[in-house]
VOPAGU-2260 file (C-alpha; in pm, 1 decimal, decimal comma):
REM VOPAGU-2260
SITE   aa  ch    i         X         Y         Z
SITE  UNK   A    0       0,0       0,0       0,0
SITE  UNK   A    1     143,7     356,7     -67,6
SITE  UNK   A    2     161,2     681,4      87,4
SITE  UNK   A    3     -64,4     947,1      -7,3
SITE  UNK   A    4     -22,8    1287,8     122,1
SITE  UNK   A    5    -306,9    1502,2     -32,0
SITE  UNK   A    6    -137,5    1855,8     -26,3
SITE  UNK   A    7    -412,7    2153,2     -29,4
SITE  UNK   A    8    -321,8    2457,7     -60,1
SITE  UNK   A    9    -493,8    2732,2     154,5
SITE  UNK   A   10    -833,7    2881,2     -17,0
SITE  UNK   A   11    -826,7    3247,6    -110,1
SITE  UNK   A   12    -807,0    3518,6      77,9
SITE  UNK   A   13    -853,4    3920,9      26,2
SITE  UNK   A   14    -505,2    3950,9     -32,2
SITE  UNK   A   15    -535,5    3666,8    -301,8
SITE  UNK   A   16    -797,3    3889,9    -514,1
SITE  UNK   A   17    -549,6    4205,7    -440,5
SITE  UNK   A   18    -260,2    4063,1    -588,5
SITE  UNK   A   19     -73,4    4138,6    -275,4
SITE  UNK   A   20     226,3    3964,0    -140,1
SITE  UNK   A   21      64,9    3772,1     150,0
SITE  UNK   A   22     353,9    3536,6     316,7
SITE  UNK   A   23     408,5    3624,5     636,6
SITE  UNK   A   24     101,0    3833,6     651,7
SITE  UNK   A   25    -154,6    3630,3     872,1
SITE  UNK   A   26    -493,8    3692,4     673,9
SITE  UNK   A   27    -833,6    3462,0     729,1
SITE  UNK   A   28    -984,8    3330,1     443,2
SITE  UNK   A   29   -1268,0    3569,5     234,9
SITE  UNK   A   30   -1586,9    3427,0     157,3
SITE  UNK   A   31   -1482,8    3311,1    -166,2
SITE  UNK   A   32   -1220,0    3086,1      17,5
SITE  UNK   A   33   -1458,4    2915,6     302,2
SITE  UNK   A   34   -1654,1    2851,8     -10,3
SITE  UNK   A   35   -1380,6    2699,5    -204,5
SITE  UNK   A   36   -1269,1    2495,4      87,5
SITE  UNK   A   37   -1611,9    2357,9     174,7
SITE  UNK   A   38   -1608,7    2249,8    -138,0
SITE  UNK   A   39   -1264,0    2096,5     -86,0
SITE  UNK   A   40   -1405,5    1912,6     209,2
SITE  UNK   A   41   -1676,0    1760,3      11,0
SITE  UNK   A   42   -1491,5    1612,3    -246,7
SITE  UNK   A   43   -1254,5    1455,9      20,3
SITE  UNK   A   44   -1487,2    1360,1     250,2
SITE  UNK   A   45   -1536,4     979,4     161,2
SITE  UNK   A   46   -1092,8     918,0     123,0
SITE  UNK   A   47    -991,2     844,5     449,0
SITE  UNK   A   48    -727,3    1065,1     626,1
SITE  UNK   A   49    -505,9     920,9     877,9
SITE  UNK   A   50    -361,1    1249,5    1026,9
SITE  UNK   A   51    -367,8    1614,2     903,5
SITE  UNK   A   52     -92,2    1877,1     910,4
SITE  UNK   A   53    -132,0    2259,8     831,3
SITE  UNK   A   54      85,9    2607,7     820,0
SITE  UNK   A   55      16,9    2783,7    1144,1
SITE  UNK   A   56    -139,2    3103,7     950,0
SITE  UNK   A   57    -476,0    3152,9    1041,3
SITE  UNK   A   58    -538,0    3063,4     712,5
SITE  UNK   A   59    -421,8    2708,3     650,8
SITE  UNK   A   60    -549,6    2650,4     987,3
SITE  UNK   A   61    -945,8    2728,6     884,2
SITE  UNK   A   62    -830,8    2550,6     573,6
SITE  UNK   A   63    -669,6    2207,2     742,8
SITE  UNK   A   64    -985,2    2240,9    1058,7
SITE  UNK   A   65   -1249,7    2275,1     773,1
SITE  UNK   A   66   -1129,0    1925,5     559,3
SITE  UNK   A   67   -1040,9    1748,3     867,6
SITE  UNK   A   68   -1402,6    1760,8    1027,1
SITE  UNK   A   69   -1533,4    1487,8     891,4
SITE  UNK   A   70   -1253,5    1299,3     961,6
SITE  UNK   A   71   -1236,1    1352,2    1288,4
SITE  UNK   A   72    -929,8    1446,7    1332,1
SITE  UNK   A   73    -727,0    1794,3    1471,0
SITE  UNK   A   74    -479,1    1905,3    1271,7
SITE  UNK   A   75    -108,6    1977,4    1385,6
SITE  UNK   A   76      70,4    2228,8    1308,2
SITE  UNK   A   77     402,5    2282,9    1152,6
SITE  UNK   A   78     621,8    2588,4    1098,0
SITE  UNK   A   79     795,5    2460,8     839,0
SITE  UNK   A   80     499,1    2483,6     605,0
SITE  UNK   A   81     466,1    2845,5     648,2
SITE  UNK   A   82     481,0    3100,5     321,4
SITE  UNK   A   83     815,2    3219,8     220,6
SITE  UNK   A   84     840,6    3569,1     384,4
SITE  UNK   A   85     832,7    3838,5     121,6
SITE  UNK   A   86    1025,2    4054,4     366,8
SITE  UNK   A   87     935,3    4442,6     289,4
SITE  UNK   A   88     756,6    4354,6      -9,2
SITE  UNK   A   89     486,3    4203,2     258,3
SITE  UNK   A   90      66,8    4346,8     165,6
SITE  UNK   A   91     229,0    4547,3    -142,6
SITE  UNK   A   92      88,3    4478,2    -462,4
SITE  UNK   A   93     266,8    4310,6    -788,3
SITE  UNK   A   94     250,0    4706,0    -969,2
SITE  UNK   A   95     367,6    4819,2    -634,8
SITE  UNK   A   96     662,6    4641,9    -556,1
SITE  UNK   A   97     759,8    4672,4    -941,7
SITE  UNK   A   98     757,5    5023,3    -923,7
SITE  UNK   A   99     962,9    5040,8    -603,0
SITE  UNK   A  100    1158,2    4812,3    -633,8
SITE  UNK   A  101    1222,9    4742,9    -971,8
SITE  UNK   A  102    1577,5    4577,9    -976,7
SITE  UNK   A  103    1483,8    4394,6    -686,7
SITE  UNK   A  104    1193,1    4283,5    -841,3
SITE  UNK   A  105    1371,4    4163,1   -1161,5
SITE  UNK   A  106    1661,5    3960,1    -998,6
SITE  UNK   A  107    1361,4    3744,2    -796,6
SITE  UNK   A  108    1174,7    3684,5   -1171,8
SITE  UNK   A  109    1517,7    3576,3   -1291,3
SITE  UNK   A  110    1597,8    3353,8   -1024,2
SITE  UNK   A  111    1335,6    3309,3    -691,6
SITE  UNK   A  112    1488,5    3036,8    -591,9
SITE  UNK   A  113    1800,2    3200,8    -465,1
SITE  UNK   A  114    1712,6    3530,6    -481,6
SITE  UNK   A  115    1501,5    3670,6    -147,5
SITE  UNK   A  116    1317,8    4042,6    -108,8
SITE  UNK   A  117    1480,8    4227,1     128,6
SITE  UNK   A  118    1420,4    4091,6     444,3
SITE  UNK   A  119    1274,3    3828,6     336,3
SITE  UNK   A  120    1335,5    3460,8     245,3
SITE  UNK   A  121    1457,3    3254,3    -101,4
SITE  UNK   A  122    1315,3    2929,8    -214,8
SITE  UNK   A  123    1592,7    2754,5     -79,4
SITE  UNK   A  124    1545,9    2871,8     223,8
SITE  UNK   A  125    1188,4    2760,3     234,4
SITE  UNK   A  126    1303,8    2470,7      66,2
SITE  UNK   A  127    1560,2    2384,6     387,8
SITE  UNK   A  128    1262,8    2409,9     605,2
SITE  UNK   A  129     933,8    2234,3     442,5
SITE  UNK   A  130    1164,1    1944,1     292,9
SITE  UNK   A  131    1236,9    1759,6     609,9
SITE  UNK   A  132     914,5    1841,8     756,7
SITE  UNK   A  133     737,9    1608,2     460,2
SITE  UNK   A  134    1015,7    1353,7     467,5
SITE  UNK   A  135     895,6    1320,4     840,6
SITE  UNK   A  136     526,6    1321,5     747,9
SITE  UNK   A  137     603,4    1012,5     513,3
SITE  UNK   A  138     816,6     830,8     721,4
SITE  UNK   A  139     574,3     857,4    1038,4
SITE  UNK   A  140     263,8     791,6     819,4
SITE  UNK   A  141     407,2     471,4     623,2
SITE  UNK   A  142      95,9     341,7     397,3
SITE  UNK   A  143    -181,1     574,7     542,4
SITE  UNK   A  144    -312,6     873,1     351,7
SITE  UNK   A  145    -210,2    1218,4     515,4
SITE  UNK   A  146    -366,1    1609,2     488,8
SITE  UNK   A  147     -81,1    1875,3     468,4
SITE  UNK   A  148    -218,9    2214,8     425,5
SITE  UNK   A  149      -7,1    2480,7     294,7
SITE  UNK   A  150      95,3    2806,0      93,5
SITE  UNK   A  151     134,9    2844,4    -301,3
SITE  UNK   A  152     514,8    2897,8    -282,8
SITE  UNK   A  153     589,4    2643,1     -37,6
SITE  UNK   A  154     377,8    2374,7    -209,8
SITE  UNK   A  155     537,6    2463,6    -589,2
SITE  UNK   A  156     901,1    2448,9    -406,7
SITE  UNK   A  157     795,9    2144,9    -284,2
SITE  UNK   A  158     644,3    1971,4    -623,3
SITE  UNK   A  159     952,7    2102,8    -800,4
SITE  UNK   A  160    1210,9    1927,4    -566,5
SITE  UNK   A  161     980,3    1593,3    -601,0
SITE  UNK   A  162     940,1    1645,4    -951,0
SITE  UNK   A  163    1382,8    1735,0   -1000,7
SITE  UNK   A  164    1318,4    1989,5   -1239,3
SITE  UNK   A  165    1506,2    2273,1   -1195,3
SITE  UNK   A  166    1347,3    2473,1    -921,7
SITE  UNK   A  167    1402,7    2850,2   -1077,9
SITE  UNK   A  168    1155,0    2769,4   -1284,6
SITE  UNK   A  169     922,9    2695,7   -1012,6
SITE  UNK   A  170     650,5    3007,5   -1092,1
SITE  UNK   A  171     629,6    2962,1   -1416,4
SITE  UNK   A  172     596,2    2554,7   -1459,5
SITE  UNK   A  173     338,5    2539,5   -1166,8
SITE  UNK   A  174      18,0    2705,3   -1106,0
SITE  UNK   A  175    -157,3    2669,3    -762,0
SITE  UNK   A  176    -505,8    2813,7    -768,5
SITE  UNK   A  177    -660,4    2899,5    -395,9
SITE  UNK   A  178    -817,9    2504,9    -291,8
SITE  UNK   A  179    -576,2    2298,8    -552,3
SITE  UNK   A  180    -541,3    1971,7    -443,6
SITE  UNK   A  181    -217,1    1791,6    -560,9
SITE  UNK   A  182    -177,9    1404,4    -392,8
SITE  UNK   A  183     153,3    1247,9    -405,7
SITE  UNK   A  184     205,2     898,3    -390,2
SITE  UNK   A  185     491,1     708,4    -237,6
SITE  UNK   A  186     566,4     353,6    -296,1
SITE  UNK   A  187     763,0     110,9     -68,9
SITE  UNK   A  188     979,3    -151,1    -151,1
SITE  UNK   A  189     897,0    -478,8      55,3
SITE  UNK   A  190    1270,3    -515,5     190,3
SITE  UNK   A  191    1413,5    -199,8     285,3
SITE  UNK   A  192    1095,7      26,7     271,3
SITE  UNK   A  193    1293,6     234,8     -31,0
SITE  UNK   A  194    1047,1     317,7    -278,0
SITE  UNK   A  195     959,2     592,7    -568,4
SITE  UNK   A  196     707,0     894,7    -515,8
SITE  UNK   A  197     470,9    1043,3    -806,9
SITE  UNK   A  198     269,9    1323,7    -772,7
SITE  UNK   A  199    -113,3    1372,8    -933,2
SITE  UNK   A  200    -186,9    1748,1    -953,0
SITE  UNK   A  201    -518,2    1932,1    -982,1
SITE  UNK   A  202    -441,2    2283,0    -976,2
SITE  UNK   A  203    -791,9    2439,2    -931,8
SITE  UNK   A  204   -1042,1    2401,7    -623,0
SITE  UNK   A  205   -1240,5    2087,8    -695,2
């Protein structure tokens, strides 16, 4: 039997219809999100889920609480699945940050995976921290099927590393609409418990 982690990203926020930079910026979901999420909830609510794992951000949280109900089950929480921090580019808008910080701006288009806003954090970075929290997740959750709920940067980082394409190109090879449901499959080898991971993307709230 394999693990499956069903990876959710958060459902939309305010921010989300802004176009703001929303990492570190701890927003509840809008209307449009709960919606998106219940919706989330209903199309999982016959898989069974073995344990759940979320972001800390309020919300991942309402996202990981709302999916988990009918499970049962209360989700734990993990810092390393937090959004990469967008440092002083944090609640400004794509035109905004552009206009203010236009060479900035360009070098992170170029290259986000090692390039990080002022202040703020590069994909490696984020990569250093939500990498060894899902290696744990898989390894404590052998052959069950597993919830993580996180952020659209931290979940592309993620797929990319998986995938072993090269991550720079993260942003523009993968989309991850607010409620996108992407499950990853691990296989184990019957002798040493080796085995080779796939991942199944839907990139749009189902």
């Amino acid at each position: 039997m394999p693990t499956r982690i069903y990876m959710v990203r958060h459902g939309a926020t305010e921010l989300t219809a802004e176009d703001r930079f929303a990492g570190s910026t701890d927003v509840p979901l809008s209307d449009t999100g709960r919606a998106q999420i219940a919706a989330l909830a209903g199309r999982l609510r016959c898989d069974k889920l073995d344990a759940v794992y979320a972001s800390p951000m309020v919300r991942t949280v309402e996202t990981a609480r709302v999916v988990a109900a009918p499970h049962g089950i209360e989700p734990r929480l993990e810092l390393g699945l937090r959004e990469i921090d967008y440092g002083r580019w944090e609640g400004r808008s794509r035109h905004e940050v552009e206009a203010e910080h236009a060479s900035e701006y360009d070098a992170w288009q170029e290259d986000p995976l090692t390039v990080a806003p002022q202040g703020g954090e590069s994909g490696v970075q984020v990569l250093a921290r939500a990498l060894p929290v899902l290696r744990r997740v898989v390894q404590n959750h052998r052959r069950r099927s597993v919830l993580l709920v996180s952020h659209k940067g931290t979940i592309r980082l993620l797929i990319s590393s998986l995938m072993g394409f090269d991550a720079r190109g993260y942003r523009d090879r993968l989309d991850q609409s607010p409620g996108a449901l992407n499950i990853l499959v691990k296989t184990w080898a019957v002798k040493d418990g080796s085995g080779a991971a796939s991942v199944r993307q839907s990139a749009r709230a189902l």
